[in-house]
mmCIF file of the N, C-alpha and C atoms, coordinates in Angstrom:
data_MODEL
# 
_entry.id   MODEL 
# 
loop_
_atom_site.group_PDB 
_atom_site.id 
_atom_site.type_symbol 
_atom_site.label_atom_id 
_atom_site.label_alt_id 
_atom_site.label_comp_id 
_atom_site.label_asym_id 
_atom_site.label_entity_id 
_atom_site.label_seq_id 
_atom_site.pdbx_PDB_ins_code 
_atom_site.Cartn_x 
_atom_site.Cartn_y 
_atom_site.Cartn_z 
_atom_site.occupancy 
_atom_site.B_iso_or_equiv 
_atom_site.pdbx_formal_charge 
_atom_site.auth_seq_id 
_atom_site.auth_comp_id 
_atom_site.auth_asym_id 
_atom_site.auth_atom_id 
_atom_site.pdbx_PDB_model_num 
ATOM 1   N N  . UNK A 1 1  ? -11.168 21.740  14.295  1.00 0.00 ? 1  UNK A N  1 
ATOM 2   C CA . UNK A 1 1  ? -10.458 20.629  14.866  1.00 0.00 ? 1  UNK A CA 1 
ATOM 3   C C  . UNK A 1 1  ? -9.227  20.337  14.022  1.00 0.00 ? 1  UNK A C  1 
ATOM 4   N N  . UNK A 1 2  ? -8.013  20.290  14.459  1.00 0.00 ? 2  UNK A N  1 
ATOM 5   C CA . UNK A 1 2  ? -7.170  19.957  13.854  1.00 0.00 ? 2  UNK A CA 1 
ATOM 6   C C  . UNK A 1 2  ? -6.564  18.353  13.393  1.00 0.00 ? 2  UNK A C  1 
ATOM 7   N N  . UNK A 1 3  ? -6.036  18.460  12.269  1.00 0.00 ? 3  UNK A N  1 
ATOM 8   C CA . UNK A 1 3  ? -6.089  17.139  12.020  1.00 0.00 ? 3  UNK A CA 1 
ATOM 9   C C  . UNK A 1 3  ? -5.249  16.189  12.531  1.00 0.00 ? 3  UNK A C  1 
ATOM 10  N N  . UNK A 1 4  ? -4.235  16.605  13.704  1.00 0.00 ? 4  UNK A N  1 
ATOM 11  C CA . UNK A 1 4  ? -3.861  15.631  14.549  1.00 0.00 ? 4  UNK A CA 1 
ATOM 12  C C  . UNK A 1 4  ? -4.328  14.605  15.158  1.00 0.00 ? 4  UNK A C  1 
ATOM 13  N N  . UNK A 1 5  ? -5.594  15.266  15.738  1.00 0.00 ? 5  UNK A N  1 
ATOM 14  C CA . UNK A 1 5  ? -6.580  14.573  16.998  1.00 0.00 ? 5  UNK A CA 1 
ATOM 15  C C  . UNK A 1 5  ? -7.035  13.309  16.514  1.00 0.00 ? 5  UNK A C  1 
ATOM 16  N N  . UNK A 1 6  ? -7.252  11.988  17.068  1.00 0.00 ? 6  UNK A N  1 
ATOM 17  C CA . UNK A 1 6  ? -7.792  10.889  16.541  1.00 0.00 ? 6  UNK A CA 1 
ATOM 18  C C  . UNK A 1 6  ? -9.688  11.325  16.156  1.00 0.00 ? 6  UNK A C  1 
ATOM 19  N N  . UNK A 1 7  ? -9.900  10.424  15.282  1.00 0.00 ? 7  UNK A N  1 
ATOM 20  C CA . UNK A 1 7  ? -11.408 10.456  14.576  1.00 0.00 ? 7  UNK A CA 1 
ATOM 21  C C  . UNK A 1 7  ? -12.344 10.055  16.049  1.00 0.00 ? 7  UNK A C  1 
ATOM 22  N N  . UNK A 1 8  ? -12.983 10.916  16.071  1.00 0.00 ? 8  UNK A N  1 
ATOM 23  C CA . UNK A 1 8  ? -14.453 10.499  17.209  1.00 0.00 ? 8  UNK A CA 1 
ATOM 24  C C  . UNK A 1 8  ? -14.827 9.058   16.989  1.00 0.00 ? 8  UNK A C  1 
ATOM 25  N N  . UNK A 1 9  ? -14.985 8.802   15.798  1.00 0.00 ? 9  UNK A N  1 
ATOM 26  C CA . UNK A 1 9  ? -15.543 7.194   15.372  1.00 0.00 ? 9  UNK A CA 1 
ATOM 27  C C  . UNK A 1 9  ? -14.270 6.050   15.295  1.00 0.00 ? 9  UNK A C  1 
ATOM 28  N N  . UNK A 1 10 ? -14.446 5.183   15.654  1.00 0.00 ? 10 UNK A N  1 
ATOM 29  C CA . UNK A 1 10 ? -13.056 4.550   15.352  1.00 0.00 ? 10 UNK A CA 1 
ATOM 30  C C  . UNK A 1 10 ? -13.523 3.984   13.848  1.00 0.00 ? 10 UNK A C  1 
ATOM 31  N N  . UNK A 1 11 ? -14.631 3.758   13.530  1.00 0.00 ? 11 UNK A N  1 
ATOM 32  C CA . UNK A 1 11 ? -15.106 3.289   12.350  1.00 0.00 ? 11 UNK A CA 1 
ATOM 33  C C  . UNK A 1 11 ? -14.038 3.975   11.110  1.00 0.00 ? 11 UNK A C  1 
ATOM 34  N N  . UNK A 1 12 ? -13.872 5.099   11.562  1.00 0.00 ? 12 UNK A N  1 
ATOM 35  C CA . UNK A 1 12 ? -13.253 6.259   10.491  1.00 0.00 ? 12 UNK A CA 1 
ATOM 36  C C  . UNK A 1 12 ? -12.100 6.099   10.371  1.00 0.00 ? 12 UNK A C  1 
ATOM 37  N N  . UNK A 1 13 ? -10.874 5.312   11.226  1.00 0.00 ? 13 UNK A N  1 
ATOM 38  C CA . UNK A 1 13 ? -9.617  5.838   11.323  1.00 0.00 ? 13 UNK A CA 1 
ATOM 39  C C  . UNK A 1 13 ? -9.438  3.858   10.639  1.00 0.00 ? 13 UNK A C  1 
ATOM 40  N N  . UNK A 1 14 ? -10.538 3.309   10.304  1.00 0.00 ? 14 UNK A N  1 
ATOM 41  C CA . UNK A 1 14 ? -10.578 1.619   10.130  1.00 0.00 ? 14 UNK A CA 1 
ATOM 42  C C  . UNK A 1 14 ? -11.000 1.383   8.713   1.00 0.00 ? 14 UNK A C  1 
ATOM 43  N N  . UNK A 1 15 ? -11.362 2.314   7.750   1.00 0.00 ? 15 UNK A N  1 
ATOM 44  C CA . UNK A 1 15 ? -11.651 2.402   6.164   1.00 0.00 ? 15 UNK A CA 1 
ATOM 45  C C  . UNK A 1 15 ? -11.082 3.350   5.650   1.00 0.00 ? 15 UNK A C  1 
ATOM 46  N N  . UNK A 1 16 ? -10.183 2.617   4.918   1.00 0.00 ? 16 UNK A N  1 
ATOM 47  C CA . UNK A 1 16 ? -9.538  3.347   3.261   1.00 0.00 ? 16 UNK A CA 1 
ATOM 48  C C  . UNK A 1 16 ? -10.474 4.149   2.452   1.00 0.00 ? 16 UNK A C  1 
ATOM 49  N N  . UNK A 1 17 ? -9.843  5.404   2.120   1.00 0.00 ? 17 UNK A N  1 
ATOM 50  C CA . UNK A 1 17 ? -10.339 6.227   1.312   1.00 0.00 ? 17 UNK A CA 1 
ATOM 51  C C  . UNK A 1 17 ? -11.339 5.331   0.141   1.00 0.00 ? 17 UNK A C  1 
ATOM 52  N N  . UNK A 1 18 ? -10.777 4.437   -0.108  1.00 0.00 ? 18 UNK A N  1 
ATOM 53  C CA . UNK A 1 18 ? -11.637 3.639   -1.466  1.00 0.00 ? 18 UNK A CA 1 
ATOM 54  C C  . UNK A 1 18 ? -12.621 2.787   -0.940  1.00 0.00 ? 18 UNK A C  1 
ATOM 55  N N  . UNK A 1 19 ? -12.927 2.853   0.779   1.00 0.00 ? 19 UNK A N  1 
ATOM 56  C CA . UNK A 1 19 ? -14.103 2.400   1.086   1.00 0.00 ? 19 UNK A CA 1 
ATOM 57  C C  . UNK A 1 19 ? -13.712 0.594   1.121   1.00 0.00 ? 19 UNK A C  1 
ATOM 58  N N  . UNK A 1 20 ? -12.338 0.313   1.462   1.00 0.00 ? 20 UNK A N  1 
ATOM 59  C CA . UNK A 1 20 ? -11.762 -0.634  1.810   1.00 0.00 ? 20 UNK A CA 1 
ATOM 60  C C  . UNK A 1 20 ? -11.566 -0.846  3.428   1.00 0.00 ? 20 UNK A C  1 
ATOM 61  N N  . UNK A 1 21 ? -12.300 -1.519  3.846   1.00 0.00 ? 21 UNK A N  1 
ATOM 62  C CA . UNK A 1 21 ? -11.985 -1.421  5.757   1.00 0.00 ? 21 UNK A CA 1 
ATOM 63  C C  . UNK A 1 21 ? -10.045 -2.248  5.210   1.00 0.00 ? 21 UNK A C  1 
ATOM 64  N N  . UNK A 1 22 ? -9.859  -2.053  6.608   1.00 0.00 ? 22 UNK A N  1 
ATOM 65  C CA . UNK A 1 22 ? -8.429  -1.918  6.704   1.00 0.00 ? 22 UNK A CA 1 
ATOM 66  C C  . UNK A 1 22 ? -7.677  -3.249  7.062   1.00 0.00 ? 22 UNK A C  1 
ATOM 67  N N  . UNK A 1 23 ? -8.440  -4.174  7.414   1.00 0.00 ? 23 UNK A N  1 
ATOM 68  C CA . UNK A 1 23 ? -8.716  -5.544  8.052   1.00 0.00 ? 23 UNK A CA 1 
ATOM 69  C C  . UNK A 1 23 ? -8.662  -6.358  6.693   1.00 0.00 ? 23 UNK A C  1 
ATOM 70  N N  . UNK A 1 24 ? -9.511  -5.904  5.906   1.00 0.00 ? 24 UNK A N  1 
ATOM 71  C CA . UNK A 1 24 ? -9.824  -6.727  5.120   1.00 0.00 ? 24 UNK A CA 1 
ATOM 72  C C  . UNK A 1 24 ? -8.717  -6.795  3.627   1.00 0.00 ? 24 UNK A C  1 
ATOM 73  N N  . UNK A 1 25 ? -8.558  -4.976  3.727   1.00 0.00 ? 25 UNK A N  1 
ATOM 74  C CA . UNK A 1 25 ? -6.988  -5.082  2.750   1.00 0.00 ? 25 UNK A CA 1 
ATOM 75  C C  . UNK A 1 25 ? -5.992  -5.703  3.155   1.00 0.00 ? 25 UNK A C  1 
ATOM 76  N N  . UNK A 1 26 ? -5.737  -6.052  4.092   1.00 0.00 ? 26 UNK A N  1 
ATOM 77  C CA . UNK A 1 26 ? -4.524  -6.087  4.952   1.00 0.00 ? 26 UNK A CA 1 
ATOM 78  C C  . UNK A 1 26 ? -4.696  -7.782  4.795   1.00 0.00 ? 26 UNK A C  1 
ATOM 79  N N  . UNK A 1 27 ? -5.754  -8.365  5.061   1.00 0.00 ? 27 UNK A N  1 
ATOM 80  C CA . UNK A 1 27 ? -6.199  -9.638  5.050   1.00 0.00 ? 27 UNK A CA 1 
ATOM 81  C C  . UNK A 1 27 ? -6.075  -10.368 3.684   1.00 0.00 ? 27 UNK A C  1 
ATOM 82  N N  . UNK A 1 28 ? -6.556  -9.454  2.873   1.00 0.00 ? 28 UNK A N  1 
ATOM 83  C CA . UNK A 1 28 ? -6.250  -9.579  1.233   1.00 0.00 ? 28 UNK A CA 1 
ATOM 84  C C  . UNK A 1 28 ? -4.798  -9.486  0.428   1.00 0.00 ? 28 UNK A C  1 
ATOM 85  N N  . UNK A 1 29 ? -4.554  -8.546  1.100   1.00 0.00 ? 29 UNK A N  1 
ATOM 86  C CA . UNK A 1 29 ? -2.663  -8.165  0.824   1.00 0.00 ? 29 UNK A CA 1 
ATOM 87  C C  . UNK A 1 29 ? -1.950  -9.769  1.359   1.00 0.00 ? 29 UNK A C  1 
ATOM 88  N N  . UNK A 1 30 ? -2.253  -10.397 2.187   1.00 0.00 ? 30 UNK A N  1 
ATOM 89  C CA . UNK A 1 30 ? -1.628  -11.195 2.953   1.00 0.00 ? 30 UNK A CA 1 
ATOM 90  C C  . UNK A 1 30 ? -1.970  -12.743 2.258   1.00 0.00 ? 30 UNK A C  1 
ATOM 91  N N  . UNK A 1 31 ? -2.671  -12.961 1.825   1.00 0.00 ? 31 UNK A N  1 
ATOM 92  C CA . UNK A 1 31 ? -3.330  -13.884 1.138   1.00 0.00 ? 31 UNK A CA 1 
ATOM 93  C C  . UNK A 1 31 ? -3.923  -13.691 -0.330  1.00 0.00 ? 31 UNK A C  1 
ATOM 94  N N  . UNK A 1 32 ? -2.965  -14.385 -1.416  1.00 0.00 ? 32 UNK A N  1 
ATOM 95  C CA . UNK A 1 32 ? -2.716  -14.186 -2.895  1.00 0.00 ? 32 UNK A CA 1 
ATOM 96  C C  . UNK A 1 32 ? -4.049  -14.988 -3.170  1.00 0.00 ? 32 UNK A C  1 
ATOM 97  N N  . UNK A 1 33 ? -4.121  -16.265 -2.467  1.00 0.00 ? 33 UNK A N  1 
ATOM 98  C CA . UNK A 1 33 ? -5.364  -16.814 -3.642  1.00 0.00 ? 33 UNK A CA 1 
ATOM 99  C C  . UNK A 1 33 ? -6.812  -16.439 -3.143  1.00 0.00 ? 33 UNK A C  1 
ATOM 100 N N  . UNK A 1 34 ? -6.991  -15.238 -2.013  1.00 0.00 ? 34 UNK A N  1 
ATOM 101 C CA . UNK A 1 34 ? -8.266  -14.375 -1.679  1.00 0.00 ? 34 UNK A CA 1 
ATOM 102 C C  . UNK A 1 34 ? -7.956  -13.245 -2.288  1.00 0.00 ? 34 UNK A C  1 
ATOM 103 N N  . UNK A 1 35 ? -7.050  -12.617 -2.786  1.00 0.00 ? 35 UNK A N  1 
ATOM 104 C CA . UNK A 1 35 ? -6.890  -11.259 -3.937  1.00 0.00 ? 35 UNK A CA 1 
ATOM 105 C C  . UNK A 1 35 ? -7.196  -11.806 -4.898  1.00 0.00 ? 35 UNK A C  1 
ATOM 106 N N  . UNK A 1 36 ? -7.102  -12.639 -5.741  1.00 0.00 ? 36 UNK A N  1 
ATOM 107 C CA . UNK A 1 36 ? -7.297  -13.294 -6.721  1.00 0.00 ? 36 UNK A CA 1 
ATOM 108 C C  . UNK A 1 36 ? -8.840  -13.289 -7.062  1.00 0.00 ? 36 UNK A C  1 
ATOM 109 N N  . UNK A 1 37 ? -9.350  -13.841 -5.973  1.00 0.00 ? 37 UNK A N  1 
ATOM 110 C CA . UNK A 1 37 ? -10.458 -14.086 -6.330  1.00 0.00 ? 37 UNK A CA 1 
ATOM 111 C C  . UNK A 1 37 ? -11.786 -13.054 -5.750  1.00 0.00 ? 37 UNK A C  1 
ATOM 112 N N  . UNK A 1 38 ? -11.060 -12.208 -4.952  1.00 0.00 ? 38 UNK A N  1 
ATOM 113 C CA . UNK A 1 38 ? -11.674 -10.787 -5.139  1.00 0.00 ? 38 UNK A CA 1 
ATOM 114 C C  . UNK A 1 38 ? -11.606 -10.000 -6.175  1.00 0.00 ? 38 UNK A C  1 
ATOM 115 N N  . UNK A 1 39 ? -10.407 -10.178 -6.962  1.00 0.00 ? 39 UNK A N  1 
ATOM 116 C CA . UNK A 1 39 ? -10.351 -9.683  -7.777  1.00 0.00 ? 39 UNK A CA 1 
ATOM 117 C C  . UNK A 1 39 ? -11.586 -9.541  -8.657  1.00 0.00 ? 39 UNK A C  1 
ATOM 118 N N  . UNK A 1 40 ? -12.301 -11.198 -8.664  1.00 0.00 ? 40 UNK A N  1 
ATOM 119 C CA . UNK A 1 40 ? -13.033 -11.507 -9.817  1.00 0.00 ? 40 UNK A CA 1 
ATOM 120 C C  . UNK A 1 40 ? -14.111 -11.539 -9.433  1.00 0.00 ? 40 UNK A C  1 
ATOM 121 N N  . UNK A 1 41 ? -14.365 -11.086 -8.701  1.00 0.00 ? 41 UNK A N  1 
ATOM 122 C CA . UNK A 1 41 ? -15.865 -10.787 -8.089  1.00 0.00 ? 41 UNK A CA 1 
ATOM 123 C C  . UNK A 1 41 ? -16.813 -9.730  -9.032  1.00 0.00 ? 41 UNK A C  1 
ATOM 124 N N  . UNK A 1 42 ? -18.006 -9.678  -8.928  1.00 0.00 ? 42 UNK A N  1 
ATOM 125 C CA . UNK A 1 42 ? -18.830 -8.854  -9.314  1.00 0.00 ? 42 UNK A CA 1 
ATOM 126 C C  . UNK A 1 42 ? -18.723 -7.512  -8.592  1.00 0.00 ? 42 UNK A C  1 
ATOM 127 N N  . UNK A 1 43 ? -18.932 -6.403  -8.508  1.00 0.00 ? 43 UNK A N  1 
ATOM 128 C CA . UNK A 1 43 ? -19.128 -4.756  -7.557  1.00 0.00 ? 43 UNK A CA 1 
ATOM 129 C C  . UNK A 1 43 ? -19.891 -5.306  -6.614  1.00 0.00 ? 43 UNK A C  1 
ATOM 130 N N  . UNK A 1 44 ? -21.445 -6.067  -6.964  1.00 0.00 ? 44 UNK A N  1 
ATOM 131 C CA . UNK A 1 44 ? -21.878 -6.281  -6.334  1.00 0.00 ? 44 UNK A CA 1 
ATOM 132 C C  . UNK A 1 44 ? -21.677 -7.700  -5.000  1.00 0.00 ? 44 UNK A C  1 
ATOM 133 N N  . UNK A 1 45 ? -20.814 -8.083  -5.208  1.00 0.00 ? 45 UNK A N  1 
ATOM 134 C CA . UNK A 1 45 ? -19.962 -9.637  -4.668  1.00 0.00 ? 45 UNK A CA 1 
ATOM 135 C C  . UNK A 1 45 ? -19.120 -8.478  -3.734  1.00 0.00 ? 45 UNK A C  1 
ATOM 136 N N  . UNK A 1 46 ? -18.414 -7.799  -4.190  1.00 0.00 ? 46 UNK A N  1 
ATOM 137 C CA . UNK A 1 46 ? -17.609 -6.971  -3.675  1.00 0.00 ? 46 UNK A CA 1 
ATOM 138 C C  . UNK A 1 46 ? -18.392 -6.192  -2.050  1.00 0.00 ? 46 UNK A C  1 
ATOM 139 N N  . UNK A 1 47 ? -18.906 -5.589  -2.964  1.00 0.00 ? 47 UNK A N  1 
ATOM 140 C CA . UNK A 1 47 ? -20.088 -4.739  -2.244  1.00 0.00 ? 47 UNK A CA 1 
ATOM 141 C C  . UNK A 1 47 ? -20.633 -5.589  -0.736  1.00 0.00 ? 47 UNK A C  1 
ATOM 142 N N  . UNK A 1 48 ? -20.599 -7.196  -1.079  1.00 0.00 ? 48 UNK A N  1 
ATOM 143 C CA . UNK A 1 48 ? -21.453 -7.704  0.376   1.00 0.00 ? 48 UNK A CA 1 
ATOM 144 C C  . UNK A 1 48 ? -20.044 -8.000  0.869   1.00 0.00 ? 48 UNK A C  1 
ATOM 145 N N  . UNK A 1 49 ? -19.127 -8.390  0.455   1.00 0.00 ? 49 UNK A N  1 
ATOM 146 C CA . UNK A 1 49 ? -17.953 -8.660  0.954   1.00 0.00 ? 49 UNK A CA 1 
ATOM 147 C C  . UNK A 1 49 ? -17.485 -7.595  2.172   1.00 0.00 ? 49 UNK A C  1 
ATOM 148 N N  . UNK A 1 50 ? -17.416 -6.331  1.515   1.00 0.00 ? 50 UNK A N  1 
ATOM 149 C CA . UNK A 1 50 ? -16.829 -4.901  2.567   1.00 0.00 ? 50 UNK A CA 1 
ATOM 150 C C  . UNK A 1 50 ? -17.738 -4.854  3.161   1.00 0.00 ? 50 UNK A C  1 
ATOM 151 N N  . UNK A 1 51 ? -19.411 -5.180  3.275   1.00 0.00 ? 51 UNK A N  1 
ATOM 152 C CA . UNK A 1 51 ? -20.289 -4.954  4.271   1.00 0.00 ? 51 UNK A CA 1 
ATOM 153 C C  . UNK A 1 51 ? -19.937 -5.725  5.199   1.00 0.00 ? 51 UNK A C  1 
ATOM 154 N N  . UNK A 1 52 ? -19.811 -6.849  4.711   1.00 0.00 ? 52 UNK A N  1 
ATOM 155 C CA . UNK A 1 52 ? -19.440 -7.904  5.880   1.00 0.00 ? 52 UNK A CA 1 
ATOM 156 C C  . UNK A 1 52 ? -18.454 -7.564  6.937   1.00 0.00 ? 52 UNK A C  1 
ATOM 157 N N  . UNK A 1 53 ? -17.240 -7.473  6.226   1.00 0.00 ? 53 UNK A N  1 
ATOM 158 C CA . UNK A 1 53 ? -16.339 -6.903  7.157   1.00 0.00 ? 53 UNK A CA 1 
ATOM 159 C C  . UNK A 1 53 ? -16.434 -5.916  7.581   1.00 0.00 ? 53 UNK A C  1 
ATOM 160 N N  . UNK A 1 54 ? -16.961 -4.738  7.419   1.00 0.00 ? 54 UNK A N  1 
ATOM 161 C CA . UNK A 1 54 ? -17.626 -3.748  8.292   1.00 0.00 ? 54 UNK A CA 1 
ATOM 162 C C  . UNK A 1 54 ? -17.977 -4.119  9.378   1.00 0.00 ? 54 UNK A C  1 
ATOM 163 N N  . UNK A 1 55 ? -19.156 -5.259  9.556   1.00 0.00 ? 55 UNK A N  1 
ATOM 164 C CA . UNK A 1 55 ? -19.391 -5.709  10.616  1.00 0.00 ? 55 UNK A CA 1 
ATOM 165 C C  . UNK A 1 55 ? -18.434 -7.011  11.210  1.00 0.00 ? 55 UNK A C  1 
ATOM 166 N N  . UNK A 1 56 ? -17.390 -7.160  10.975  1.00 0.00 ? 56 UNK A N  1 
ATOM 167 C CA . UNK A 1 56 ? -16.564 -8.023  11.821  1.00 0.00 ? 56 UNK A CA 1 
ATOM 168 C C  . UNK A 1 56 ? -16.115 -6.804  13.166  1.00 0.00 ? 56 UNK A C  1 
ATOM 169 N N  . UNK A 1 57 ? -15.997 -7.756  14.293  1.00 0.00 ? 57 UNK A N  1 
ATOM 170 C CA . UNK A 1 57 ? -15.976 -7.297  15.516  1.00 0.00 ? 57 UNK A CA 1 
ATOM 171 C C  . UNK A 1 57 ? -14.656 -7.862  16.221  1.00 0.00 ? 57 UNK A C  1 
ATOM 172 N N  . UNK A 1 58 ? -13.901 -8.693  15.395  1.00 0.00 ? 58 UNK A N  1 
ATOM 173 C CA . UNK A 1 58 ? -12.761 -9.402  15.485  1.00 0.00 ? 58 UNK A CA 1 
ATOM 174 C C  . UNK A 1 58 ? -11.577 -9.530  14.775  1.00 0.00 ? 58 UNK A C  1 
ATOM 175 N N  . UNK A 1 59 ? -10.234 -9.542  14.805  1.00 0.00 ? 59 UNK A N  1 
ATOM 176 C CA . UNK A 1 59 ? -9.602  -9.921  13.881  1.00 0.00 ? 59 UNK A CA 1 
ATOM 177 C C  . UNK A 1 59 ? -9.963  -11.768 13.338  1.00 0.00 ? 59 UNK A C  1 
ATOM 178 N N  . UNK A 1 60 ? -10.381 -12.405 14.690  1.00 0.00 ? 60 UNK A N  1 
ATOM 179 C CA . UNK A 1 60 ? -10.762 -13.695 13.719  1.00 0.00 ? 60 UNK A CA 1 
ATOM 180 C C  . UNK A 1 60 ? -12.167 -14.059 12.967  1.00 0.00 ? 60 UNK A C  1 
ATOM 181 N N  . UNK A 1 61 ? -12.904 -13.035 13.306  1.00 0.00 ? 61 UNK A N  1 
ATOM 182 C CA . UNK A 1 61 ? -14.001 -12.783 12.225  1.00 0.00 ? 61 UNK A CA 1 
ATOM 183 C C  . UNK A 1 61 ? -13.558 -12.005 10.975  1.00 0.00 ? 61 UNK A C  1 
ATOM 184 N N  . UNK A 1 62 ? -12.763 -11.096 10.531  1.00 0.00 ? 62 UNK A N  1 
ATOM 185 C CA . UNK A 1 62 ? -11.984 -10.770 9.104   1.00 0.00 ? 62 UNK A CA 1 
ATOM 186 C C  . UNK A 1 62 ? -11.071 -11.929 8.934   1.00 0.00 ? 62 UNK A C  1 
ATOM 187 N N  . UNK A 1 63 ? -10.323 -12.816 9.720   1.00 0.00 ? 63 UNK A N  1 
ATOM 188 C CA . UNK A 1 63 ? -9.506  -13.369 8.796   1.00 0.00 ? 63 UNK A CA 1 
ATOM 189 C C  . UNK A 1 63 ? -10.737 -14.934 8.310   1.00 0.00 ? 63 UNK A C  1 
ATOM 190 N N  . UNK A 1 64 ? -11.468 -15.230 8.982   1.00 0.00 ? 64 UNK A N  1 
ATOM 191 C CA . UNK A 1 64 ? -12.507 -16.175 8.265   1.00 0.00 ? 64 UNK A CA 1 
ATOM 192 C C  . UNK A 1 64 ? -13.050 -15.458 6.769   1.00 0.00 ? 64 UNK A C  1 
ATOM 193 N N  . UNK A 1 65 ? -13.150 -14.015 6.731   1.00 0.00 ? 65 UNK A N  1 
ATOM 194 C CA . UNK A 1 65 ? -14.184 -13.530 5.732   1.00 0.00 ? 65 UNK A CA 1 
ATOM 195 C C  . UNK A 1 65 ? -12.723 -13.886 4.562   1.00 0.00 ? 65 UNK A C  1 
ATOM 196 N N  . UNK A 1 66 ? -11.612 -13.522 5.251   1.00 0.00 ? 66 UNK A N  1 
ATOM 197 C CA . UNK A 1 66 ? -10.611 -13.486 3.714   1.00 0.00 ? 66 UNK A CA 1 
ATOM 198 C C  . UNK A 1 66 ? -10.646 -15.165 3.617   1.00 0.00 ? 66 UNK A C  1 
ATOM 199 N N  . UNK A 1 67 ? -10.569 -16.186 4.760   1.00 0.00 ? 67 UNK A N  1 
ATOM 200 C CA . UNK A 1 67 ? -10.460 -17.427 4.267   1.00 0.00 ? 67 UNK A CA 1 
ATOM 201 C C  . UNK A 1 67 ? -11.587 -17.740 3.132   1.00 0.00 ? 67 UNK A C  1 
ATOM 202 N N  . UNK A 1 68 ? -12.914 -17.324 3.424   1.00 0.00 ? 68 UNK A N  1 
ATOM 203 C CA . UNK A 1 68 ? -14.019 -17.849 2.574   1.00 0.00 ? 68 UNK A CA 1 
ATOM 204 C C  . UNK A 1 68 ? -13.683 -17.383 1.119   1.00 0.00 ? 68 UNK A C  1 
ATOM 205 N N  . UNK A 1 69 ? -13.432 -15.872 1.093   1.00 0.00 ? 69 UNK A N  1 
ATOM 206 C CA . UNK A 1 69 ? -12.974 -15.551 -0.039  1.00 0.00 ? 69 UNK A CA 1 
ATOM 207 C C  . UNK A 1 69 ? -12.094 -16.677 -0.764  1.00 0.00 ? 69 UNK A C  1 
ATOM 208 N N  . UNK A 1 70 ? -10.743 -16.814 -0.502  1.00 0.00 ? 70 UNK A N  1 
ATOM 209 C CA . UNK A 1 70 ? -9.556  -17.531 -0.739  1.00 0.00 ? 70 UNK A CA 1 
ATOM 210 C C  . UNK A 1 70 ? -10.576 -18.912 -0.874  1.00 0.00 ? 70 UNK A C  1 
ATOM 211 N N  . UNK A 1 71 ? -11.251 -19.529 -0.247  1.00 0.00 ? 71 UNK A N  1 
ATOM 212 C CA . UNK A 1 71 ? -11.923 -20.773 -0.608  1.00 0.00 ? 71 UNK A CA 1 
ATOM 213 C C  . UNK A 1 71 ? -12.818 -20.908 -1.720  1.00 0.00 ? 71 UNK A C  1 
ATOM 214 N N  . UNK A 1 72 ? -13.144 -19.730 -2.188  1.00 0.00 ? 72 UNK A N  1 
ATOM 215 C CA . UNK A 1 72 ? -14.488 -19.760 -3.140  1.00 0.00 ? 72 UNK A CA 1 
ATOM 216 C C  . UNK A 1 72 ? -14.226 -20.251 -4.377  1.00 0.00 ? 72 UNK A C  1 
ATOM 217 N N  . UNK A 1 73 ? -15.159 -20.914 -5.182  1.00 0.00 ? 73 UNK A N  1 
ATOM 218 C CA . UNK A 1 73 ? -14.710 -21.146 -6.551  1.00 0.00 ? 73 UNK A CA 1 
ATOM 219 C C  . UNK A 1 73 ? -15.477 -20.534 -7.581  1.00 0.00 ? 73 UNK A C  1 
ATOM 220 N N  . UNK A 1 74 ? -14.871 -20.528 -8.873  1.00 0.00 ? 74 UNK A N  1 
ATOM 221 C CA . UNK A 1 74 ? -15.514 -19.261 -9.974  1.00 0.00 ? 74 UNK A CA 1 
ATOM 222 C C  . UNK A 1 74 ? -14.862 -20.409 -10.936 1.00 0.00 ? 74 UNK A C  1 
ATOM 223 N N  . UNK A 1 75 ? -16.674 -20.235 -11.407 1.00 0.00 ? 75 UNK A N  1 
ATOM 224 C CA . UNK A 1 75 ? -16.398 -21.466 -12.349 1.00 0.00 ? 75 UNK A CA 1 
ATOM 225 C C  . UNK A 1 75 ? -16.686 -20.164 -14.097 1.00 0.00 ? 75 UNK A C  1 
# 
């Protein structure tokens, strides 16, 4: 198959090589005080974060997941 053709899965053509869905970088890129505080997350904080958005089915279900982010506090 050549690599023109779109991915069978759309799942595939929707996550960054680093296992970043595309929604959620993009959501993060766009909003400084939810990078921030992704930043400071645990792997594992991280880890439920990209699951989550995995399962968003919406753009206004990812942009709530980056609001919560951007809302969270780290004490």
């Amino acid at each position: 198959m050549s690599s023109h053709f779109p991915p069978e899965n759309r799942e595939d053509c929707m996550i960054k090589e680093d296992g970043l869905p595309v929604g959620l970088g993009f959501g993060l890129a766009m909003n400084e005080k939810a990078l921030g505080q992704f930043s400071m997350m645990t792997e594992d904080e991280k880890r439920q974060v990209i699951d989550a958005a995995r399962g968003a089915q919406t753009k206004e279900q990812m942009a709530q997941i980056v609001k919560d982010i951007a809302d969270m506090e780290f004490f």
